[in-house]
C-alpha positions as CSV (number, residue, x, y, z in Angstrom):
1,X,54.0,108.4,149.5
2,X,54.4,106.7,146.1
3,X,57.5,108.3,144.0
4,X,57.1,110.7,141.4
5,X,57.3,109.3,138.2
6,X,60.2,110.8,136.0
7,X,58.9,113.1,133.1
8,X,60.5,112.9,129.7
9,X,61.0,116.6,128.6
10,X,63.0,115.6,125.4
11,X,60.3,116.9,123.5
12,X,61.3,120.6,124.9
13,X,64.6,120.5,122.6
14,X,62.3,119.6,119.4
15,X,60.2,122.5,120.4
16,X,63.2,124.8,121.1
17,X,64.6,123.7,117.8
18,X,61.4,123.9,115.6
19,X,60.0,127.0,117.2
20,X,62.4,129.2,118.8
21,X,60.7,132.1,119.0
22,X,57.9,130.9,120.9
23,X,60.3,129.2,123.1
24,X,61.9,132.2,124.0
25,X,58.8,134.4,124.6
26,X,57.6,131.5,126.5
27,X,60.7,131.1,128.8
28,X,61.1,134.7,129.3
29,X,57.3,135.0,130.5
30,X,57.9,132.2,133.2
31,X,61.3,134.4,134.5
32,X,59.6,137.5,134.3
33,X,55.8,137.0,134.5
34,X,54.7,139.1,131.9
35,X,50.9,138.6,131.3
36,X,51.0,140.6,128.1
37,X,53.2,137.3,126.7
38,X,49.9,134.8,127.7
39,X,48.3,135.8,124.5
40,X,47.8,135.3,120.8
41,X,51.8,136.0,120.3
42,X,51.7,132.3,122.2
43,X,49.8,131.1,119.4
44,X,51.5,129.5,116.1
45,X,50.1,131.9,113.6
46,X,52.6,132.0,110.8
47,X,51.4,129.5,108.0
48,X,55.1,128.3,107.6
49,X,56.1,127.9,110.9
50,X,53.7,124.8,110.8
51,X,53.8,123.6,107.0
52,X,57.6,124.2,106.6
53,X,60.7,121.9,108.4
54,X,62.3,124.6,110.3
55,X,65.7,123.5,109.2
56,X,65.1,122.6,105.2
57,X,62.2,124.3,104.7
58,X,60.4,121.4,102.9
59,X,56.6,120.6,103.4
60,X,55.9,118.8,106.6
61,X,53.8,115.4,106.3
62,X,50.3,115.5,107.3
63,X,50.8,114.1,110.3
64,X,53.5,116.8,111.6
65,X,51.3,119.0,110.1
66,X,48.6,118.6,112.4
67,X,50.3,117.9,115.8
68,X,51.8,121.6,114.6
69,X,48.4,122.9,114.6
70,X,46.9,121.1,117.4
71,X,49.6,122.5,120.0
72,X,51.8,119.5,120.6
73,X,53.9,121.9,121.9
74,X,53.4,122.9,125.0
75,X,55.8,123.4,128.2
76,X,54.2,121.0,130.6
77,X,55.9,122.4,133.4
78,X,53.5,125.4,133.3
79,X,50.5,124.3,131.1
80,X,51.3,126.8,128.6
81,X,49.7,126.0,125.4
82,X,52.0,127.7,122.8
83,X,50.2,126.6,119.6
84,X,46.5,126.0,119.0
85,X,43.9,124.3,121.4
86,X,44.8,120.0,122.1
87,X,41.4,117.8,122.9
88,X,44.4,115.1,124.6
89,X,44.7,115.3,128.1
90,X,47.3,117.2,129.9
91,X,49.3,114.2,130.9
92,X,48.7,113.1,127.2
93,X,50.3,115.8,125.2
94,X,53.5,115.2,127.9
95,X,53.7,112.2,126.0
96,X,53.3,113.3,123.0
97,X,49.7,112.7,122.0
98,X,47.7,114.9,120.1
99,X,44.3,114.5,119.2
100,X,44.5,116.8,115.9
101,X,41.7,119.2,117.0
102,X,42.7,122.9,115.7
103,X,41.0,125.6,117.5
104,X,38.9,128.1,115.8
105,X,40.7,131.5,115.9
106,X,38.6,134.3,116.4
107,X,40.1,138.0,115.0
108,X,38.9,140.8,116.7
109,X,37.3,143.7,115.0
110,X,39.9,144.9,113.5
111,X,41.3,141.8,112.2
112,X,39.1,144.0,109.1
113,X,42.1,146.0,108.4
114,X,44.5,143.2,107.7
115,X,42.0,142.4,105.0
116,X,41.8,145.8,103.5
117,X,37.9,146.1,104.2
118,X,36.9,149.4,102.3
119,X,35.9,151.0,105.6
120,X,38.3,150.6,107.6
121,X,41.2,152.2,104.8
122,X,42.6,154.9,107.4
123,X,44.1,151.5,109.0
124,X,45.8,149.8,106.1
125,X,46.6,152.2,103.8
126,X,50.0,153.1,105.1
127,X,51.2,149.2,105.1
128,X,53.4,147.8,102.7
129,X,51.5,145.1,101.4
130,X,48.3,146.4,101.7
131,X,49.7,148.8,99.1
132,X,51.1,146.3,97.1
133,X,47.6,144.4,96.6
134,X,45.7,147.6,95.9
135,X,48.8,149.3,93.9
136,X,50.5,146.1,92.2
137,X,51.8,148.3,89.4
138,X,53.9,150.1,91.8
139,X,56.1,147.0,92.8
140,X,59.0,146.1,91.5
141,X,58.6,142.2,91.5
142,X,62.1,141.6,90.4
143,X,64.0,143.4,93.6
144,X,61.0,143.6,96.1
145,X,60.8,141.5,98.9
146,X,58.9,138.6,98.7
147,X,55.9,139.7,100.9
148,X,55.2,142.2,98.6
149,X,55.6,140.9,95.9
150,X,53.2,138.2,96.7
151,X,51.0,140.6,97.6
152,X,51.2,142.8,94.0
153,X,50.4,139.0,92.6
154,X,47.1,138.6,94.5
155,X,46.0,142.0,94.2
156,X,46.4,141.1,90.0
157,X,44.2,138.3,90.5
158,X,41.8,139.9,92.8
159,X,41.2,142.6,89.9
160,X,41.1,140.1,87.3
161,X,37.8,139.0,89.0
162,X,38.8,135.0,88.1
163,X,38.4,132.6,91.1
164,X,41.4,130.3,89.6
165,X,43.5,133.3,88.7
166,X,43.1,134.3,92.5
167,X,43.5,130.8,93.3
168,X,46.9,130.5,92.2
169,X,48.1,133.8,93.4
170,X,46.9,132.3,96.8
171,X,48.9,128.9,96.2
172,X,52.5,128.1,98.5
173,X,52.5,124.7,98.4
174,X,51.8,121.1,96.2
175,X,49.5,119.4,98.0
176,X,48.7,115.5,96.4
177,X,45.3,113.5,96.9
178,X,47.3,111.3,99.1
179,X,48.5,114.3,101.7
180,X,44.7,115.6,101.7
181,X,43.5,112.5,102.4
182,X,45.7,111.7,105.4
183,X,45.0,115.3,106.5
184,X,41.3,114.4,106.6
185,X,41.9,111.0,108.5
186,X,43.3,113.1,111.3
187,X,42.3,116.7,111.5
188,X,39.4,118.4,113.9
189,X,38.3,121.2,113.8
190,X,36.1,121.4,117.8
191,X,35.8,117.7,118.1
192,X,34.3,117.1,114.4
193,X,36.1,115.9,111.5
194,X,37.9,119.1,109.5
195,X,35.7,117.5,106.3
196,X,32.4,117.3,108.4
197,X,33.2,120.5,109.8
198,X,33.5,122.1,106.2
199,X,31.5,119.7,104.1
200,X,28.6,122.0,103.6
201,X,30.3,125.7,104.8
202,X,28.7,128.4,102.7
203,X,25.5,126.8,102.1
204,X,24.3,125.6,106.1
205,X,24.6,127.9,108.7
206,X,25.5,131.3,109.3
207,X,21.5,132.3,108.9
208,X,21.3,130.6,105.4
209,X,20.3,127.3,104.4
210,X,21.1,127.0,100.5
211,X,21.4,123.0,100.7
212,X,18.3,122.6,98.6
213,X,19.1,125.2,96.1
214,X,22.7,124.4,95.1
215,X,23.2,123.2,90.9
216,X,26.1,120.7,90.5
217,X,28.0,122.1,88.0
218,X,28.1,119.2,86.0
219,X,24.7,117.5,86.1
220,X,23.5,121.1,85.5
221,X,20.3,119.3,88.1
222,X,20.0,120.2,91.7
223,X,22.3,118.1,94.0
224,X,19.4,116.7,96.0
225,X,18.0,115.8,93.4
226,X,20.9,113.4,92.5
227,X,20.1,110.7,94.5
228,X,21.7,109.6,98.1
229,X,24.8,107.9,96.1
230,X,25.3,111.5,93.7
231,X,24.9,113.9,96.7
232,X,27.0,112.1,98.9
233,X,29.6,112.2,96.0
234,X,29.0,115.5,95.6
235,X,29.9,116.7,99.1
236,X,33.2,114.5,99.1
237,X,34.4,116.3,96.3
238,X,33.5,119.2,97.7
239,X,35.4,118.8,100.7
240,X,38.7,117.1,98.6
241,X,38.7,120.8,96.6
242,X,37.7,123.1,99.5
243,X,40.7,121.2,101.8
244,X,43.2,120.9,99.0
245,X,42.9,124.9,98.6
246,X,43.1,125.6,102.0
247,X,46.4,123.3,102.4
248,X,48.2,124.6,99.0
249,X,47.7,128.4,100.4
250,X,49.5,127.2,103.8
251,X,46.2,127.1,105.9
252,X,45.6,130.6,105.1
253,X,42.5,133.2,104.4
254,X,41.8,134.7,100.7
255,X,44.0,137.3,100.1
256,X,45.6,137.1,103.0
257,X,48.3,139.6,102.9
258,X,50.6,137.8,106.0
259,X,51.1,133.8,107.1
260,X,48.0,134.0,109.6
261,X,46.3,130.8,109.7
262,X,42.6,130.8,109.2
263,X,41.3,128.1,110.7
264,X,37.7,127.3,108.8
265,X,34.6,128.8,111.0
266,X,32.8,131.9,111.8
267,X,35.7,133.9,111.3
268,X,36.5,132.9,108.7
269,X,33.8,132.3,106.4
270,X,33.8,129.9,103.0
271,X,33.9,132.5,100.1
272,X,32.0,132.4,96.7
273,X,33.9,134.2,94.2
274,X,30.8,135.8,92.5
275,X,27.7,135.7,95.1
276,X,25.6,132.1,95.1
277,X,22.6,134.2,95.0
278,X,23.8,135.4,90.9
279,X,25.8,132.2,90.2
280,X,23.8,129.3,91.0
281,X,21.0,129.3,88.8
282,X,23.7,129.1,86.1
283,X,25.5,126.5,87.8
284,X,28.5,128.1,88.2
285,X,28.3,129.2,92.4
286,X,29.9,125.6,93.0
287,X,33.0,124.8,90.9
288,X,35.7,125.0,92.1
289,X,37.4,128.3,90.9
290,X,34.2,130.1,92.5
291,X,34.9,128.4,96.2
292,X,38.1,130.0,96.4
293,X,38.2,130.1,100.0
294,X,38.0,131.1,103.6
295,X,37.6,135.1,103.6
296,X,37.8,137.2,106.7
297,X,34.4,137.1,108.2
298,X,34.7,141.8,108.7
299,X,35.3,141.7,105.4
300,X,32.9,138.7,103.8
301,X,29.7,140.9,105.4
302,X,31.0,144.1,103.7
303,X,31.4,142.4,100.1
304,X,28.3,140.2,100.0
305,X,26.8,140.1,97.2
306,X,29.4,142.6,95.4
307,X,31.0,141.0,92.4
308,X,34.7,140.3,92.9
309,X,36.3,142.8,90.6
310,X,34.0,145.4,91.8
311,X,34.8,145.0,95.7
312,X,38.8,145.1,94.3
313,X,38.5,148.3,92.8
314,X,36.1,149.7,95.7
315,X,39.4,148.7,97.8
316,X,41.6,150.4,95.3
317,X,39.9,153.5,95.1
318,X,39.6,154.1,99.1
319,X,43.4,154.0,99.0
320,X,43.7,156.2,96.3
321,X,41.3,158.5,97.9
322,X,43.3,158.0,101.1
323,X,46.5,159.3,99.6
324,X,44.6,162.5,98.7
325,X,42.7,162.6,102.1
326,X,39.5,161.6,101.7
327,X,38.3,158.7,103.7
328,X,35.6,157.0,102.7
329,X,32.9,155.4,104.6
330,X,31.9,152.0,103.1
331,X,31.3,150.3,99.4
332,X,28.3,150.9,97.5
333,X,26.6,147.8,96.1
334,X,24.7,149.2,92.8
335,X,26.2,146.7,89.8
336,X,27.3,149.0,87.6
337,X,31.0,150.0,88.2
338,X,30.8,153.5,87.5
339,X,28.1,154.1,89.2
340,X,28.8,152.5,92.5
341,X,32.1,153.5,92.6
342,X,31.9,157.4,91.9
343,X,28.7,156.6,94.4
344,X,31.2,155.4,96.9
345,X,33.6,158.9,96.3
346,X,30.8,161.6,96.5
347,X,29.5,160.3,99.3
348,X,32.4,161.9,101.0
349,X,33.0,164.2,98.6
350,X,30.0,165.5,97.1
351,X,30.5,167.2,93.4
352,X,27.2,169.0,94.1
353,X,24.7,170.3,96.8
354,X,20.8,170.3,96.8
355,X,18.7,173.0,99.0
356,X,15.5,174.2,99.4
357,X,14.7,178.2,98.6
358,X,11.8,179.0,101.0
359,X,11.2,182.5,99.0
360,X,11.0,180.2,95.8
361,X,9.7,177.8,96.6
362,X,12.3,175.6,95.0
363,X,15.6,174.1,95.3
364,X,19.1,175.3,94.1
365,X,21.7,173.0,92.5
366,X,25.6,174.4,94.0
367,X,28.1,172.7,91.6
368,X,31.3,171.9,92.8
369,X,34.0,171.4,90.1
370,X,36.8,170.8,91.4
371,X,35.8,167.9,93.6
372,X,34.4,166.6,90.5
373,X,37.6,167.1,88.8
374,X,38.9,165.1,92.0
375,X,36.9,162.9,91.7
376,X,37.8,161.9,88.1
377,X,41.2,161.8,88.3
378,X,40.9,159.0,91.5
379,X,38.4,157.0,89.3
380,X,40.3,157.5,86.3
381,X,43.5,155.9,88.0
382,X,41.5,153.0,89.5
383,X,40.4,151.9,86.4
384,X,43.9,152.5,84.3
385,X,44.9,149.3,86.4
């Protein structure tokens, strides 16, 4: 029988040293064989356990960057992948290979309520920072924690409506041209290219196919009409800004209240600030303030074609209908703001009812005032944001 080689399991100290927590878990789930530990806690999710140097906190290179994300780490003594999905082989990543392919995470249903979808308000309206984005004027941003306060800042921008207001709330990190393009020389996203894999995400797929209608925002003419050179051009810089977001928010979704990566795909979805189907013809669906992002897919379906501000104060006035216990049931997508959104309150809590008289043949209007009055008041504080 031919001797076993020797393994080198140095790499186990860097892992213990750069992620402890998921050493731990990990260990204790081998001593004690708890299956709940074999899922997504195994998974690096926090945006700065991966960007940051766990001992000075400074941004990681590219390269660390994506061995991070691609699950270097792993305890090959058990196959337990600890971090995201590696295309290298088993014996591979032992050694220290990593292919750079980031797997897409998929959040379950109600990943919704970490985004503050309008429906599902019974979920998040009791969490701190949930009620920070939706109630920034109740913060104190000189003494609150820095989760929170984050949060007041990106439910500012998110009610300002403007894509590079929301942008910058969004924004941990510097990112250069030179780190975006290393990135791009190394990171996968399923076996394709991150830049292939996002080069046309928000116009192909997903049931749409908008390639032929998009306006380049500075020709003002339609990109496939610019020639092979102009698209081609156009699609590079399109991934350079799209990638550069995603890696100066830490690899995170749009307005995502915690350090969750969101790895580009069906869950989570390329955003346009104000719809494509309103900002195009204008050419304004594909600068870069209007792609500000990847948004939770739960939550991307419900805002659809609602305009940015609009969908914020939707959110704003299910929590404040919350607090006075009324739940409501969705967002209303009429484009006039006081419409749609004292639409979206008597739904739940009508301010009158209609019924038919049989003996009169006719119908009878019941008013009721003070839901109206309630009504008023919620709306009222909404809009004194």
């Amino acid at each position: 029988m031919a001797a076993r080689k020797n393994r080198d399991f140095s790499h186990l100290e860097e892992l213990k040293l750069a992620h402890p927590n998921q050493y731990q878990d990990t260990l204790k789930s081998l001593v004690n064989l708890e299956p709940d530990l074999f899922t997504d806690r195994q998974k690096i999710t926090a945006s700065e356990e991966v960007f940051e140097d766990a001992v000075t906190g400074e941004l990681v290179d590219p390269d660390q960057l994506v061995r991070s994300m691609a699950g270097m780490e792993v305890l090959p003594t058990a196959g337990i992948n600890i971090g995201y999905r590696n295309s290298a082989s088993p014996t591979g990543i032992i050694k220290g290979d990593f292919k750079g392919d980031i797997s897409i995470n998929a959040p379950a249903e109600t990943a919704g309520s970490v985004y503050m979808r309008v429906k599902d308000v019974p979920r998040w309206a009791g969490n701190g920072a949930a009620r920070a984005f939706v109630d920034p004027a109740s913060v104190d941003l000189d003494n609150a924690p820095d989760s929170i306060v984050r949060a007041a800042k990106m439910g500012i921008a998110a009610a300002s409506g403007d894509g590079a207001t929301m942008l910058a709330a969004n924004k941990k990190y510097n990112i250069s041209p030179e780190y975006v393009q290393r990135f791009l020389e190394i990171a996968k996203i399923k076996g394709a290219g991150f830049g292939s894999a996002i080069r046309k995400k928000g116009l192909l797929g997903e049931g749409q196919n908008r390639v032929g209608e998009v306006i380049d925002p500075v020709t003002n003419k339609r990109v496939v009409d610019l020639g092979k050179t102009g698209e081609s051009e156009f699609y590079d810089n399109r991934v350079n800004e799209l990638t550069t977001s995603w890696l100066e928010g830490g690899g995170t979704g749009l307005n995502a209240l915690y350090g969750d990566l969101a790895v580009p795909g069906e869950s989570y979805q390329m955003e346009h600030n104000y719809p494509f189907s309103t900002s195009n013809e204008f050419g304004k669906a594909e600068t870069r303030d209007n792609r500000v992002g990847f948004l939770e897919r739960h939550v991307n379906s419900e805002k659809a074609e609602i305009d940015p501000a609009q969908y914020y104060l939707m959110q704003r006035i299910a929590y404040l209908a919350n607090k006075q216990g009324i739940t409501v049931s969705g967002v209303n997508k009429i484009n006039d703001k006081d419409i749609s959104l004292r639409t979206v309150l008597t739904q739940v809590n009508p301010e009158k009812s209609r019924q038919y008289n049989r003996s009169s043949k006719g119908y009878t209007v019941e008013e009721y005032p003070e839901s109206k009055l309630q009504n008023d008041s919620i709306i009222a504080e909404a809009l004194g944001l």
